[in-house]
NULUM-921819 format. One record per residue: x negated, y negated, z of N, C-alpha, C in turn; residue number from 1. Coordinates in steps of 0.1 Angstrom, whole numbers, plus 5000, padded with zeros to 4 digits. Each point is the difference from the previous one (the first is absolute). Layout:
N
@neast X; nnorth Y; nup Z; caeast X; canorth Y; caup Z; ceast X; cnorth Y; cup Z; resi NUM
...
***
This chain:
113
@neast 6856; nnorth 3705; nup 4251; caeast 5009; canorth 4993; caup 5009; ceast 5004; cnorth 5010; cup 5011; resi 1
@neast 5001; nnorth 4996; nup 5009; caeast 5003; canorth 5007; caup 5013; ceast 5010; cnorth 4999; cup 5002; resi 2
@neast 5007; nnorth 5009; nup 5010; caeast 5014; canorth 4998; caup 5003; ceast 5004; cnorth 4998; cup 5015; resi 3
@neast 5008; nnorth 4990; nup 5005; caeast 4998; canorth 5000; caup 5016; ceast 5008; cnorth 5007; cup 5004; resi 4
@neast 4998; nnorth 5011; nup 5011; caeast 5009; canorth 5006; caup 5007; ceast 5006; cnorth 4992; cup 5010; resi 5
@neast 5015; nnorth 5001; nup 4999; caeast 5005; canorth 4989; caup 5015; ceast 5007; cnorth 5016; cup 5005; resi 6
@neast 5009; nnorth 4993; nup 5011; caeast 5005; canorth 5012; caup 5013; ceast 5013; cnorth 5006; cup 4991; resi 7
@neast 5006; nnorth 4991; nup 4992; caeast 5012; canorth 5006; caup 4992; ceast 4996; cnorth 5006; cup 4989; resi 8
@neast 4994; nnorth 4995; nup 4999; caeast 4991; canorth 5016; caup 4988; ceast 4995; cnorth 5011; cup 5006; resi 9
@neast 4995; nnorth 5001; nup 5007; caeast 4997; canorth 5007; caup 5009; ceast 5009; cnorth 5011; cup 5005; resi 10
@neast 5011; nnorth 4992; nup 5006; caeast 5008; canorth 5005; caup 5007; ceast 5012; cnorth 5011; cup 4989; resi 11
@neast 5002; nnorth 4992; nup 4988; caeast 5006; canorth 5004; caup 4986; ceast 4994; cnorth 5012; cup 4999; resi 12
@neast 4989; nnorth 5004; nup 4996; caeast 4993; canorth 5010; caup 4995; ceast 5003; cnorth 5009; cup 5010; resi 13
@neast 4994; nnorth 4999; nup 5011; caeast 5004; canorth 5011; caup 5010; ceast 5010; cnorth 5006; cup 5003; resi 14
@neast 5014; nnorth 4989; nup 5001; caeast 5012; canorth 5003; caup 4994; ceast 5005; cnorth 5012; cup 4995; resi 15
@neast 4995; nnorth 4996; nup 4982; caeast 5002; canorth 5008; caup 4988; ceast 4995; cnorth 5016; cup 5005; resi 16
@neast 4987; nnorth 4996; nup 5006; caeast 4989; canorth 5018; caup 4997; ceast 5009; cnorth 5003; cup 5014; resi 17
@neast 5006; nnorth 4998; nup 5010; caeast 5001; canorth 5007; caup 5012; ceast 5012; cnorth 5006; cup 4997; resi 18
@neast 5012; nnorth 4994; nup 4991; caeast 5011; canorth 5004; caup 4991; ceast 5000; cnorth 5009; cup 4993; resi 19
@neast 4988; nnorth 5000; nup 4991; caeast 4998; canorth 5010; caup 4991; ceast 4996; cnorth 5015; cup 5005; resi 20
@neast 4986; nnorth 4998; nup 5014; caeast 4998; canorth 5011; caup 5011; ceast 5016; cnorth 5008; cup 5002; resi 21
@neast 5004; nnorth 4987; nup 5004; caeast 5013; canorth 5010; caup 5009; ceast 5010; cnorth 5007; cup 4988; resi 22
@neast 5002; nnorth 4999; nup 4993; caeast 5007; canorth 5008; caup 4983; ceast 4990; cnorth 5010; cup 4998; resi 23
@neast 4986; nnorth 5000; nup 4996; caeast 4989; canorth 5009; caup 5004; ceast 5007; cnorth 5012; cup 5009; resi 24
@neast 5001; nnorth 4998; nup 5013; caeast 5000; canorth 5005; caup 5017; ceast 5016; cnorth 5008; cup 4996; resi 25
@neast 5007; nnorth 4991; nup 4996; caeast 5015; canorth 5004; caup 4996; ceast 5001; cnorth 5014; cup 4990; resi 26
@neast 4992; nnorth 4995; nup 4990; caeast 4999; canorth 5013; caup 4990; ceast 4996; cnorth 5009; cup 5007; resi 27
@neast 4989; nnorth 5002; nup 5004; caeast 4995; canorth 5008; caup 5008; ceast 5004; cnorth 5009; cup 5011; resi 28
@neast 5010; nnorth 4991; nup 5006; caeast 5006; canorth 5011; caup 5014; ceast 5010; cnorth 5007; cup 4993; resi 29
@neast 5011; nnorth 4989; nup 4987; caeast 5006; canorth 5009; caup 4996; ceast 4992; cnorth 5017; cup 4992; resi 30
@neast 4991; nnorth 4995; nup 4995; caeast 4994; canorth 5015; caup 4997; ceast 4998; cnorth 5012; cup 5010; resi 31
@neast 4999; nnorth 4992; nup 5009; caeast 4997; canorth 5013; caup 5012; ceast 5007; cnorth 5004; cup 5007; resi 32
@neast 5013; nnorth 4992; nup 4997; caeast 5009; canorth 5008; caup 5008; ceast 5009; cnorth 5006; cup 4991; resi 33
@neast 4997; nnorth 5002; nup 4987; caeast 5002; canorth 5011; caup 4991; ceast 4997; cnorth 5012; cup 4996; resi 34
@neast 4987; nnorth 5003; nup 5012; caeast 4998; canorth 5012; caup 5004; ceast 5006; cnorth 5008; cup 5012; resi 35
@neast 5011; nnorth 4991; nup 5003; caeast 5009; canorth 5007; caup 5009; ceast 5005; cnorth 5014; cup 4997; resi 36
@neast 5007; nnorth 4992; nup 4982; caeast 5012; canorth 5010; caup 4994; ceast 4990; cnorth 5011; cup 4993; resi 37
@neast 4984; nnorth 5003; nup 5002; caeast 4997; canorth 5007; caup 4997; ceast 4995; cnorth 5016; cup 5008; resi 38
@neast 5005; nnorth 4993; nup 5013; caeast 5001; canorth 5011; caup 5011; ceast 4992; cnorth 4994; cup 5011; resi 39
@neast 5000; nnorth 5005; nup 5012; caeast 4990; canorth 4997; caup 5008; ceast 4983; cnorth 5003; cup 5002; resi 40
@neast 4998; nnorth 5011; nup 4996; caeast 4988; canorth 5000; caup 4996; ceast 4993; cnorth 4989; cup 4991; resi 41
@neast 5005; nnorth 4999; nup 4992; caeast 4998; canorth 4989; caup 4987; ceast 4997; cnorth 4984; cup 5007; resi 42
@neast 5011; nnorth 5001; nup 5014; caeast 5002; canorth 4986; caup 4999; ceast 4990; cnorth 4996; cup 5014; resi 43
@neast 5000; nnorth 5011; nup 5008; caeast 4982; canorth 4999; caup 5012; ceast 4986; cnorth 5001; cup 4994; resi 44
@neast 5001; nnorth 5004; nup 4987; caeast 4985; canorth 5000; caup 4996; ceast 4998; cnorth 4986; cup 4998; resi 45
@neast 5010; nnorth 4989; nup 4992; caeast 5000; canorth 4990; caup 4997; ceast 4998; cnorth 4993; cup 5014; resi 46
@neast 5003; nnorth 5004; nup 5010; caeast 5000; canorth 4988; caup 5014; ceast 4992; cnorth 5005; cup 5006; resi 47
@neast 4993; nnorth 5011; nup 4995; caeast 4985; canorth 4998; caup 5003; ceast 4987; cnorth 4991; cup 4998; resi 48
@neast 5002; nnorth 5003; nup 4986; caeast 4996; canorth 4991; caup 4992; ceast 4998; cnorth 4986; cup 5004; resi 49
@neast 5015; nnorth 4998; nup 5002; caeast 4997; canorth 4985; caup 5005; ceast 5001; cnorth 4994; cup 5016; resi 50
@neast 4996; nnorth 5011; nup 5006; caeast 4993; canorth 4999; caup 5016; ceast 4987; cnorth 4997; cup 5001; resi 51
@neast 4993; nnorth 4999; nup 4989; caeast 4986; canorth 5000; caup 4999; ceast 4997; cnorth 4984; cup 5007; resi 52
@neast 4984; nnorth 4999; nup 4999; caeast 4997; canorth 4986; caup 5007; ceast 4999; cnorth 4991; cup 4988; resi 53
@neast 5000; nnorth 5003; nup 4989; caeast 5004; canorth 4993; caup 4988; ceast 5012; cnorth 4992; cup 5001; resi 54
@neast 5011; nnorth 5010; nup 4997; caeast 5012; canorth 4993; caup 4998; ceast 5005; cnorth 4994; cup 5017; resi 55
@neast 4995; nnorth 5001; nup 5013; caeast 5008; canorth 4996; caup 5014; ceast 4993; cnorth 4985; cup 4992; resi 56
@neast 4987; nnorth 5000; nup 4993; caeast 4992; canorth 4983; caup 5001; ceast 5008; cnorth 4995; cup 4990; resi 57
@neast 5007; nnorth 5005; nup 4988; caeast 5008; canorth 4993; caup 4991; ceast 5015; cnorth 4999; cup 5007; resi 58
@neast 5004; nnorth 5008; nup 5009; caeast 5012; canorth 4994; caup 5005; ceast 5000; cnorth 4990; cup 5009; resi 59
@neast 4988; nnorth 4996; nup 5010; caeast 4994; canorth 4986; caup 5002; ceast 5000; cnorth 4992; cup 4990; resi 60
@neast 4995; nnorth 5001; nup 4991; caeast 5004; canorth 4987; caup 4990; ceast 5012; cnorth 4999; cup 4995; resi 61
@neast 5006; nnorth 5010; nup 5001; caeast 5020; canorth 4997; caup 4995; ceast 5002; cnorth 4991; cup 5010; resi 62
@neast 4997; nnorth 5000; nup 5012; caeast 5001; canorth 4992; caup 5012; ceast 4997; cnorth 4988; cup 4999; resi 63
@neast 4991; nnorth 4996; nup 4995; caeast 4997; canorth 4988; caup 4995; ceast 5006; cnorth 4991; cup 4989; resi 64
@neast 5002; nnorth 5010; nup 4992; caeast 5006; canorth 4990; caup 4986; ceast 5014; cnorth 5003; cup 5001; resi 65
@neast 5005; nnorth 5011; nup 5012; caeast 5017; canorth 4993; caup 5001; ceast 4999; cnorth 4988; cup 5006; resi 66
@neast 4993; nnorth 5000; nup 5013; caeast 5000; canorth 4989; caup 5008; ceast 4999; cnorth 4988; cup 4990; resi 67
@neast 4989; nnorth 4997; nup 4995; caeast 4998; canorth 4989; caup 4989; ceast 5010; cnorth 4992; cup 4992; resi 68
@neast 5005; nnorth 5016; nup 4995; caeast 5013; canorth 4992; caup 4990; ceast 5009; cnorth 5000; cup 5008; resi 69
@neast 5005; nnorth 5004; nup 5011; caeast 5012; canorth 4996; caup 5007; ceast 4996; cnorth 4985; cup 5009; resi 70
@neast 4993; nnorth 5000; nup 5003; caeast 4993; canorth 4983; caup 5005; ceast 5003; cnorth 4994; cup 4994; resi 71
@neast 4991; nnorth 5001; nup 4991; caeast 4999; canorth 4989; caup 4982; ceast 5013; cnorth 4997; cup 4995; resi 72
@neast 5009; nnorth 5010; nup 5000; caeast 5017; canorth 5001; caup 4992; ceast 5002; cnorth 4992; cup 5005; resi 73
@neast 5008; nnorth 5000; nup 5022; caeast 5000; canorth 4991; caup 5008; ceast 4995; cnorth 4988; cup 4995; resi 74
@neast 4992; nnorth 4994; nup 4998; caeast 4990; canorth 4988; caup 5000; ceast 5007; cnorth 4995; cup 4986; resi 75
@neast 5001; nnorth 5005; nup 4989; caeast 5004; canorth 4997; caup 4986; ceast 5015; cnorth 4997; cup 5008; resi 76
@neast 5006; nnorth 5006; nup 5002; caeast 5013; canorth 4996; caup 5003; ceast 5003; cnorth 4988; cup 5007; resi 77
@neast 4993; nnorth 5001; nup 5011; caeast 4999; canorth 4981; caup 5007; ceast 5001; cnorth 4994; cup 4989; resi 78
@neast 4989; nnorth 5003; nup 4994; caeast 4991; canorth 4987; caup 4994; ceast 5015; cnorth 4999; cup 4986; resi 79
@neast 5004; nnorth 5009; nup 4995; caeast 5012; canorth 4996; caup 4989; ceast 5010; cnorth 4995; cup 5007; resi 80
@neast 5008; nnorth 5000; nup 5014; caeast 5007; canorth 4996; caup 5004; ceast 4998; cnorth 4981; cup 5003; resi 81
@neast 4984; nnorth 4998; nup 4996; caeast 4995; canorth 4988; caup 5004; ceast 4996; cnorth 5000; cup 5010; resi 82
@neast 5004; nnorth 5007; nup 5010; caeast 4993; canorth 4995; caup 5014; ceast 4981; cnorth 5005; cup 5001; resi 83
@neast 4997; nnorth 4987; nup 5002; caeast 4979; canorth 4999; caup 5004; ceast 4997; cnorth 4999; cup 4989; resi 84
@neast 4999; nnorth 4998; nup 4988; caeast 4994; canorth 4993; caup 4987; ceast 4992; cnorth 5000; cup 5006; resi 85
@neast 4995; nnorth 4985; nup 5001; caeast 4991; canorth 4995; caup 5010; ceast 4988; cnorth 5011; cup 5004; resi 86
@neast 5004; nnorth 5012; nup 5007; caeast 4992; canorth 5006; caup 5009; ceast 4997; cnorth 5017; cup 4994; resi 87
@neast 5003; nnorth 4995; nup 4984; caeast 4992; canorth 5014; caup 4993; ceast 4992; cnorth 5009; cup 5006; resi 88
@neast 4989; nnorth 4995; nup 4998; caeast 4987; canorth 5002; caup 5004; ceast 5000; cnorth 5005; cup 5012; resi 89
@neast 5007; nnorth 4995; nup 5015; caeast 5001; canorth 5004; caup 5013; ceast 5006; cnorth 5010; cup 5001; resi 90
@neast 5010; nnorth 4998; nup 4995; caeast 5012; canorth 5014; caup 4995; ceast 4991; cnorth 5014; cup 4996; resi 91
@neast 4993; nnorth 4996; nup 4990; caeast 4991; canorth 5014; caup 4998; ceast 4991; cnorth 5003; cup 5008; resi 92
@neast 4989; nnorth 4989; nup 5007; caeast 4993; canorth 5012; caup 5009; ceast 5009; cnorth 4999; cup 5014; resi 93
@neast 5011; nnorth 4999; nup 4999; caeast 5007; canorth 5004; caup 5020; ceast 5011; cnorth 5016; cup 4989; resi 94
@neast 5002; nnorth 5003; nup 4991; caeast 4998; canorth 5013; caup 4996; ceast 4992; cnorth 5009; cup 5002; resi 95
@neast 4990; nnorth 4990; nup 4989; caeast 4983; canorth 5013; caup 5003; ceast 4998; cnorth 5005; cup 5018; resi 96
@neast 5002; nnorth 4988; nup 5011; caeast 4997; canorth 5005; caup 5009; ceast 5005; cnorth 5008; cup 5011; resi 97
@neast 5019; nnorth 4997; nup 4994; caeast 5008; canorth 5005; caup 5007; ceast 5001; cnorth 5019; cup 4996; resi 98
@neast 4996; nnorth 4995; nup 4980; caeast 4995; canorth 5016; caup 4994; ceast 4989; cnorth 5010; cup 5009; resi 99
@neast 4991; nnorth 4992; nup 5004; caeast 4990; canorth 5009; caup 5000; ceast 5000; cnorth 5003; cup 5019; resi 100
@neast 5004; nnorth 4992; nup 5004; caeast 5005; canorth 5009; caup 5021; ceast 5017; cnorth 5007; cup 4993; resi 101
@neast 5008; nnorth 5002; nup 4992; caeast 5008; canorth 5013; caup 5000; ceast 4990; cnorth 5006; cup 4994; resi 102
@neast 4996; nnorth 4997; nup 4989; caeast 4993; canorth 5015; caup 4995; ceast 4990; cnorth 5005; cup 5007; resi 103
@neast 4990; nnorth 4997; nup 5011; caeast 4989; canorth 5001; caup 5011; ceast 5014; cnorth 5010; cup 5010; resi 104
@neast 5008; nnorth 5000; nup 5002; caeast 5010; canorth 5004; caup 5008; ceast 5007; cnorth 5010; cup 4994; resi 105
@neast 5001; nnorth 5002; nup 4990; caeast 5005; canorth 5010; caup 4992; ceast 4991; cnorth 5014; cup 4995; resi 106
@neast 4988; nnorth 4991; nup 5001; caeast 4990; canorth 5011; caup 4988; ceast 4994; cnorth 5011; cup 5012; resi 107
@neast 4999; nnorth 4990; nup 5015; caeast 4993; canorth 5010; caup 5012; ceast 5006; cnorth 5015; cup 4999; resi 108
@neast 5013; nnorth 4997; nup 5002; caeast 5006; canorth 5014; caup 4998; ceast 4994; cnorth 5010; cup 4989; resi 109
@neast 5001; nnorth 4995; nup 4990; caeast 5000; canorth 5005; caup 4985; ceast 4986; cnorth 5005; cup 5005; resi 110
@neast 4990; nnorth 4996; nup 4998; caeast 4985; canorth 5001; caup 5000; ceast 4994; cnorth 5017; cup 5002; resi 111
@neast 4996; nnorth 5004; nup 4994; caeast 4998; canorth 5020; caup 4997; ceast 4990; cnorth 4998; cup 5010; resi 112
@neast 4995; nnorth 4992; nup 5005; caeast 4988; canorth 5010; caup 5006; ceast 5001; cnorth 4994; cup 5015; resi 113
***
């Protein structure tokens, strides 16, 4: 048996994993900025590190899946207040498209090369 993907499933799942990234992202900065109190030396080798063209392309996608879940939260919130039932579906892709010209507008800067 198959299972049908609709836009609120869709939209749910993405949700969840772009939530979980950013707790990920969270843990993470707090680690690195706990090589403050290890002196300065300690705490430039680490921001070197992550000056590389690796991590500038993973801070492009922080870009994206804040954007995402801050859209999508928006969008959940209409939609529990009741206002657009109706216009689920429209609701998510004027997200997705309003997501992706900020993030097109955000990432230029960002972009290492």
């Amino acid at each position: 048996m198959f299972y049908r993907w609709h836009v609120g499933t869709v939209a749910w799942i993405l949700h969840r994993l772009s939530g979980v990234l950013i707790v990920v992202y969270l843990v993470l900065h707090i680690w690195v900025m706990s090589f403050l109190q290890k002196g300065p030396e300690s705490f430039n080798r680490i921001m070197r590190l992550l000056e590389s063209p690796l991590f500038k392309l993973l801070e492009i996608g922080l870009l994206g899946v804040v954007i995402y879940h801050a859209l999508n939260g928006i969008r959940l919130v209409i939609l529990d207040l009741g206002w657009g039932m109706a216009h689920q579906k429209k609701m998510f892709w004027a997200v997705v498209v309003v997501g992706i010209v900020i993030f097109v507008l955000g990432a230029i800067p960002l972009y290492p090369f």
